[in-house]
C-alpha positions in Angstrom: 13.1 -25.7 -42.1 12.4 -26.3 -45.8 14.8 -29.6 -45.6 13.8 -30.8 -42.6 10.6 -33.2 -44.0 7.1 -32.2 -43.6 5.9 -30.2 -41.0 3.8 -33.0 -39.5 7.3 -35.2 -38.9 8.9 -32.3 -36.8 8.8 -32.7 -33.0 7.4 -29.7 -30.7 10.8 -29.0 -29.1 12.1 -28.6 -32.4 9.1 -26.8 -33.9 9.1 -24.0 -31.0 13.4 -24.0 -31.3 12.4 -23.3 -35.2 9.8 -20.3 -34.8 12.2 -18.4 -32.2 15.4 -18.7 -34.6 12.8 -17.4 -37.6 11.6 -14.6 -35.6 15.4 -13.8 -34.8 16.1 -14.0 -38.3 12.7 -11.3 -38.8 14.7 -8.8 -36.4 17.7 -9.3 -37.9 16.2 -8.0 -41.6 14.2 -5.5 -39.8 17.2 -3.8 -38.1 19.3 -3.9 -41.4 16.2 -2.7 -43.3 15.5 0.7 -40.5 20.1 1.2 -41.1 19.4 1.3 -44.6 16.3 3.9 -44.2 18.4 5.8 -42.0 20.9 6.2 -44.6 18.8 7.2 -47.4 17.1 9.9 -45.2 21.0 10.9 -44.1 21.8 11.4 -47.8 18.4 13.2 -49.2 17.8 10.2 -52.0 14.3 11.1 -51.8 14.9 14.8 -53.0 17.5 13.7 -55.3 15.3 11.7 -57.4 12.5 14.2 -57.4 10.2 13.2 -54.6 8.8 15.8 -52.2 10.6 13.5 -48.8 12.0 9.9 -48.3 7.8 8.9 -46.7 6.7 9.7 -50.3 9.3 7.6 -51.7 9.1 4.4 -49.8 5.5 4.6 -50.5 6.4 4.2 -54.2 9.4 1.9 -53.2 8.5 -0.4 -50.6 5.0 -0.2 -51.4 3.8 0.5 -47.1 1.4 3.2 -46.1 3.0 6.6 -45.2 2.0 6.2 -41.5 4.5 2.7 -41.8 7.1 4.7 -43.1 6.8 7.8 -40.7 7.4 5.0 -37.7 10.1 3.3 -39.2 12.3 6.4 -39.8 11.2 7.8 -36.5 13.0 4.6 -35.2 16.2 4.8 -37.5 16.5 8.7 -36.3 16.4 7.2 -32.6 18.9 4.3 -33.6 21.4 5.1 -35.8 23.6 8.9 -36.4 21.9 11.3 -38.4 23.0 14.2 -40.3 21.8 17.7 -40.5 20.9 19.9 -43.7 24.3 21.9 -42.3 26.1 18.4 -42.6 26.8 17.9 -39.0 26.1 14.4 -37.3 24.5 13.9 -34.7 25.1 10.6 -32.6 21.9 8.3 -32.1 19.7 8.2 -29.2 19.5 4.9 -28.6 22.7 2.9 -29.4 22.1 0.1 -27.5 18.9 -0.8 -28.5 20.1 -0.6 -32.0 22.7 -3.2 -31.3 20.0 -5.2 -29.7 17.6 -5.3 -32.3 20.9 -5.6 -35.2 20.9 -9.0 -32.5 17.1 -9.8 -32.7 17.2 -9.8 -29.1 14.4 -7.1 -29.3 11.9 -6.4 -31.9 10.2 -3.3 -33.1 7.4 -2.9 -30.8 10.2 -3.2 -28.2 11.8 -0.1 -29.5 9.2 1.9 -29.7 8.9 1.0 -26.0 11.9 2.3 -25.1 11.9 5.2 -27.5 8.6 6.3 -25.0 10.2 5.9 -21.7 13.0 7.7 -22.2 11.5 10.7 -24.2 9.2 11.0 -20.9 12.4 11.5 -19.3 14.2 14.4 -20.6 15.5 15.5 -17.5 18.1 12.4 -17.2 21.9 13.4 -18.2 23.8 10.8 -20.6 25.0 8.6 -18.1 21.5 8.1 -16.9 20.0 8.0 -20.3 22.6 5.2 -21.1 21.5 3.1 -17.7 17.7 3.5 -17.8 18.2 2.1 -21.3 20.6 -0.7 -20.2 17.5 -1.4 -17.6 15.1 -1.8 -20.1 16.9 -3.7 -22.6 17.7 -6.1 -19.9 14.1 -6.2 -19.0 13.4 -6.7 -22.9 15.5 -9.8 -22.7 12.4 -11.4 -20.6 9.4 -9.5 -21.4 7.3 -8.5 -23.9 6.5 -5.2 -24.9 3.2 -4.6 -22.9 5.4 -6.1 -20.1 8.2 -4.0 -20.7 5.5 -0.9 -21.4 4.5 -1.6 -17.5 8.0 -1.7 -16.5 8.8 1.4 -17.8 6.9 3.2 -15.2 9.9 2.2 -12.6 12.8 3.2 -14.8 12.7 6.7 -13.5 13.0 5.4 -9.8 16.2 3.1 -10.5 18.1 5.6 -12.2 17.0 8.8 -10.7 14.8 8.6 -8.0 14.3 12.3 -7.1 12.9 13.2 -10.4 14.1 16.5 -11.9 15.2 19.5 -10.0 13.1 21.6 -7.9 12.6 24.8 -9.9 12.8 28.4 -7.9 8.9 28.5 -8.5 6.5 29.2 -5.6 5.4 25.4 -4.7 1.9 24.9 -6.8 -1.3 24.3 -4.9 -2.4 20.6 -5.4 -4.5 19.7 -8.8 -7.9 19.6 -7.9 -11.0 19.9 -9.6 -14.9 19.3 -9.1 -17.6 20.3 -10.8 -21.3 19.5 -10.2 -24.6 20.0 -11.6 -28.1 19.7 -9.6 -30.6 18.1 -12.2 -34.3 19.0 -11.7 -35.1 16.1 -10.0 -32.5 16.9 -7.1 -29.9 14.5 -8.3 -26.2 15.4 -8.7 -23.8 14.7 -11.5 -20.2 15.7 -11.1 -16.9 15.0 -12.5 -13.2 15.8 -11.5 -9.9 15.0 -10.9 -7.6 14.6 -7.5 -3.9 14.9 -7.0 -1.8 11.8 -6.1 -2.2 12.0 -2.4 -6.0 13.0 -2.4 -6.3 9.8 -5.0 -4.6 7.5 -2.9 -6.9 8.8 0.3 -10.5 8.4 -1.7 -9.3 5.2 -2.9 -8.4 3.9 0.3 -12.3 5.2 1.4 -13.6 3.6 -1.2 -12.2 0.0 -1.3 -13.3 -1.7 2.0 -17.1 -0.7 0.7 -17.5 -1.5 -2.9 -17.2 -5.1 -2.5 -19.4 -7.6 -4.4 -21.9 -8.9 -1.5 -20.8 -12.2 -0.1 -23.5 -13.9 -0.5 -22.9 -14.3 -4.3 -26.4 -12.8 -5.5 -24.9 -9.4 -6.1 -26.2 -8.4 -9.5 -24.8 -4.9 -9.4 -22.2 -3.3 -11.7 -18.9 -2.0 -11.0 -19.8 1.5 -11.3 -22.9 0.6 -9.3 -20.9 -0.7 -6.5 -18.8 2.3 -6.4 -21.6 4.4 -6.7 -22.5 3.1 -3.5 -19.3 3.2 -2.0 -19.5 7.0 -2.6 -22.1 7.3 -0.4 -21.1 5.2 2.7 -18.5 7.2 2.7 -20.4 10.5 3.0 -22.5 8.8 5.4 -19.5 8.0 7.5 -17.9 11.4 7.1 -21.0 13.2 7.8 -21.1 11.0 11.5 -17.7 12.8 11.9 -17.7 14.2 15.3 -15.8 17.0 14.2 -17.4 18.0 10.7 -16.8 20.6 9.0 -13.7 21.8 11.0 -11.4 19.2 11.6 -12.6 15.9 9.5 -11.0 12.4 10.7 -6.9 11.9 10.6 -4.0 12.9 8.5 -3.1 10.9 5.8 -1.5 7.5 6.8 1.9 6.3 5.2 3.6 2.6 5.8 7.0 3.3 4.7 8.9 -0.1 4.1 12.3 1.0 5.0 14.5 3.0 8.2 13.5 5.8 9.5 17.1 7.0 8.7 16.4 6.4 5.3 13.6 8.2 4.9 15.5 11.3 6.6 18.3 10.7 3.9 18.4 8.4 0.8 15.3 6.9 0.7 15.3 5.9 -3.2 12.5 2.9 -2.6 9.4 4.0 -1.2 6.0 2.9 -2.0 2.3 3.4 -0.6 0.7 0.3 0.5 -0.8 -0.6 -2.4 2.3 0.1 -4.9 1.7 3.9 -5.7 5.5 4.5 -6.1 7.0 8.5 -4.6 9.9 9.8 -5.7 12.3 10.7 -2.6 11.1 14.4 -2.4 7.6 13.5 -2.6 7.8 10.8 0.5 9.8 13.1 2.4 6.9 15.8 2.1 4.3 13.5 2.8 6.5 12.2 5.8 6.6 15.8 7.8 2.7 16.1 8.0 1.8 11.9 7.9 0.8 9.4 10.4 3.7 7.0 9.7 2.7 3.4 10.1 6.0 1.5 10.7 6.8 -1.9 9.0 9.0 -3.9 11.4 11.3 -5.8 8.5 14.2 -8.5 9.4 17.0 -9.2 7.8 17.2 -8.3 3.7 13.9 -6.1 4.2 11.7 -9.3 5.0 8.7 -9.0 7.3 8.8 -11.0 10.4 7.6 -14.3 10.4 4.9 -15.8 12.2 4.7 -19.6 11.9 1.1 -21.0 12.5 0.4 -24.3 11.2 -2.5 -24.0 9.1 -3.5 -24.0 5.1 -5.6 -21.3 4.7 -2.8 -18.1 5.4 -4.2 -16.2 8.7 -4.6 -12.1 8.2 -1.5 -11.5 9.9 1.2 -13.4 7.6 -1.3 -12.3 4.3 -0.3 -8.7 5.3 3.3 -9.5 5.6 2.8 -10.9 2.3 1.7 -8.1 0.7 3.9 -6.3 2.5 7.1 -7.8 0.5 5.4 -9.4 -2.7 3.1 -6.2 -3.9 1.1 -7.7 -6.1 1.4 -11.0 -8.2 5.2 -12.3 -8.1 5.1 -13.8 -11.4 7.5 -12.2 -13.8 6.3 -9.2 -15.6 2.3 -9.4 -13.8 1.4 -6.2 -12.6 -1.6 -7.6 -10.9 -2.5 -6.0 -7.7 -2.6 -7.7 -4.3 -6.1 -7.5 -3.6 -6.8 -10.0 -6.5 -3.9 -12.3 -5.3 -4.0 -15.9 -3.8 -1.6 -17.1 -1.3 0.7 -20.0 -3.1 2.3 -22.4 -0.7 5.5 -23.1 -2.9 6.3 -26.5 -1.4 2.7 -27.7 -1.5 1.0 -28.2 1.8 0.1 -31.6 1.1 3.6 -32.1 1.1 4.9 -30.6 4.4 5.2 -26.8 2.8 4.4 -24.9 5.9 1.9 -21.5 5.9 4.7 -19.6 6.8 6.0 -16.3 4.7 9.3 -18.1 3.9 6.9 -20.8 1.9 4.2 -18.4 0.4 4.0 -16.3 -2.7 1.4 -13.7 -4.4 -0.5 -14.9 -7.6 -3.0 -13.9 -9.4 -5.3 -16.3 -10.5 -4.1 -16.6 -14.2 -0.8 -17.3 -12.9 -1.7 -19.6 -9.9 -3.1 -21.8 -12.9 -0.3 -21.8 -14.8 2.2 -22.4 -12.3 -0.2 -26.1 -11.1 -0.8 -27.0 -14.8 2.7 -26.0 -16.8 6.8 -26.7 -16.7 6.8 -23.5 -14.5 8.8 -23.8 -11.4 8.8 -21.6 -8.3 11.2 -21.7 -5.6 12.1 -19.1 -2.8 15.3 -17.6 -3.1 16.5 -15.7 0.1 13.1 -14.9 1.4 11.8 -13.9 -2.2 10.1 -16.1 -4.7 11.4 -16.5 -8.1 9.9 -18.5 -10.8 12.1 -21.3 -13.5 10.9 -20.8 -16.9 10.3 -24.0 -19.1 13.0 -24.9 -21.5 10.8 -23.9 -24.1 10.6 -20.3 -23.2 14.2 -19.8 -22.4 16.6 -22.9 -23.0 18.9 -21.8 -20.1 16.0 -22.3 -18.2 17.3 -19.1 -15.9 15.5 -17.9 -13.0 13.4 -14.6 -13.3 11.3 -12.6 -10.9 8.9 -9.8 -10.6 10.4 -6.5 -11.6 7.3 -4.3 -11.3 6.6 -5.0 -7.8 9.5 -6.0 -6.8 12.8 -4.3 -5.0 14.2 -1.8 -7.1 17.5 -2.4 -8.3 20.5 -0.6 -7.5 22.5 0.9 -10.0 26.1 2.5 -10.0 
């Protein structure tokens, strides 16, 4: 950049093509600077030359705080072979990513990304070590690492999606807790914590009562609102005809594949508002549930229903949350409750209200698909979203990975 001219003469197109080569060039050093760490940890240069470990020295040396240096060796242990004081070597962790960063196709805060996800997954044999990471460097390619930190939550249910083995142990009695304290004045303060299906019931409770009021003159809180919610729904329990023996209806489960599935593989299921199971889990649910079918087509796409109209009637706006999730722009984990509905061929234009022409977006991302180079288009049934040349010169498609379908692996 230093011979191109002054700053001022260099176009945009060339001034964002110049910042992404330099910060290739910044991974590039980096990844040769953690190899070289990683060898003078490997060899015991620190206690060589007198200092107490290699922290202490590059302190001295490269002149960074001792937390710095912890980190970057941490990552050099994870990407590169180490060797033990008995001189054995032991092969790296994460080879992969360490030919992705020696790339600058990822960059630190992406490793330490990765390093997370799959320590949380010790259970995963080397084959499935070596996929999940695969997933997420692929996912790297497109994301950044708060992105690729929401990702991560999924990587267990690509690559092994009925967790770790069932130990011999007597089955453990759900994770509960409450406690509660009566103050003076009659009041009650309490505090607690539910297990996932209890969660996803009281949440479910809660949700249709602690909306703002529509009039627009609610002044109250969020924690006022669901404060509130609290107690219409002990209102509306207590009216339970059948309180305190048998209180309202098992727990209600839309599934969104075959019923054969569920019986067998069933490697995709997810609670209506994206509360992902592992296979086990959704099976045990299944035996003692209320299971609410989902009548998919073709491809796992919700029926159509083509009305005529702008605004999207309740009918196709479940279907769309049905297949969409949440926000379908590429890496938003936005929630579908805070979604609009996006006619991809405009309305104006001819775009029907019909599923096969609407996508979920949040607000943020409704904006920025009106006001920026971002393209959408529907790809069988599914939308998926152009970048700008600027973001990725191939300009190749991308689509939501945290909502979306898992993908299949080998």
């Amino acid at each position: 950049m230093s011979n191109a001219g002054p700053m001022w003469q260099i176009s945009d197109a060339e001034l964002l093509d110049a910042a992404t080569a330099a910060e290739t060039r910044l991974r590039q050093a980096y990844a040769e600077s953690v190899h070289l760490l990683s060898e003078l940890d490997n060899r015991g240069v620190a206690t060589k030359i007198g200092y107490s470990n290699t922290p202490a020295l590059l302190m001295h040396t490269l002149r960074i705080s001792r937390a710095d240096a912890r980190h970057r060796l941490a990552q050099a242990n994870d990407l590169h072979p180490t060797t033990t004081p008995t001189g054995s070597v032991i092969d790296p962790v994460l080879p992969q990513t360490s030919q992705a960063l020696a790339r600058g196709e990822v960059g630190s805060e992406h490793v330490d990304v990765i390093r997370k996800t799959l320590a949380d997954l010790p259970h995963l044999d080397t084959e499935q070590r070596a996929t999940a990471e695969q997933v997420m460097l692929d996912r790297a390619a497109e994301d950044d690492p708060k992105a690729l930190t929401r990702f991560a939550t999924r990587v267990r249910d690509i690559v092994d999606p009925d967790g770790p083995p069932p130990t011999d142990d007597e089955p453990k009695r759900p994770e509960r807790m409450l406690r509660r304290h009566i103050r003076r004045d009659g009041t009650l303060e309490f505090k607690g914590h539910l297990d996932l299906e209890s969660a996803q019931l009281f949440e479910n409770l809660l949700k249709p009562f602690e909306k703002p009021h529509p009039e627009g003159n609610d002044t109250r809180g969020y924690a006022e609102r669901a404060g509130d919610a609290f107690a219409d729904v002990l209102k509306m329990a207590a009216h339970s005809p059948d309180l305190p023996t048998h209180n309202g209806v098992r727990t209600e489960v839309a599934v969104t594949i075959t019923y054969q599935e569920l019986q067998h593989a069933l490697d995709n299921a997810v609670l209506t508002d994206n509360t992902s199971l592992t296979a086990r889990d959704a099976r045990r649910l299944a035996c003692d549930a209320r299971i609410i079918p989902a009548v998919l087509g073709t491809d796992s796409q919700p029926l159509d229903v083509a009305v005529p109209a702008y605004t999207t009637p309740a009918h196709i706006r479940r279907a769309l949350v049905l297949r969409d999730r949440g926000c379908s722009f590429p890496a938003c984990d936005r929630p579908s409750n805070v979604c609009d509905s996006h006619h991809v061929l405009e309305w104006r234009k001819g775009g029907p209200t019909k599923l096969k022409n609407l996508a979920l977006l949040c607000q943020h991302h409704h904006r920025l698909i009106h006001h920026s180079d971002w393209q959408a288009e529907m790809v069988n049934g599914r939308p998926q979203f152009i970048p700008p040349a600027y973001v990725d010169p191939s300009r190749t498609p991308r689509r939501n990975h945290i909502h979306g379908p898992l993908p299949r692996t080998a």
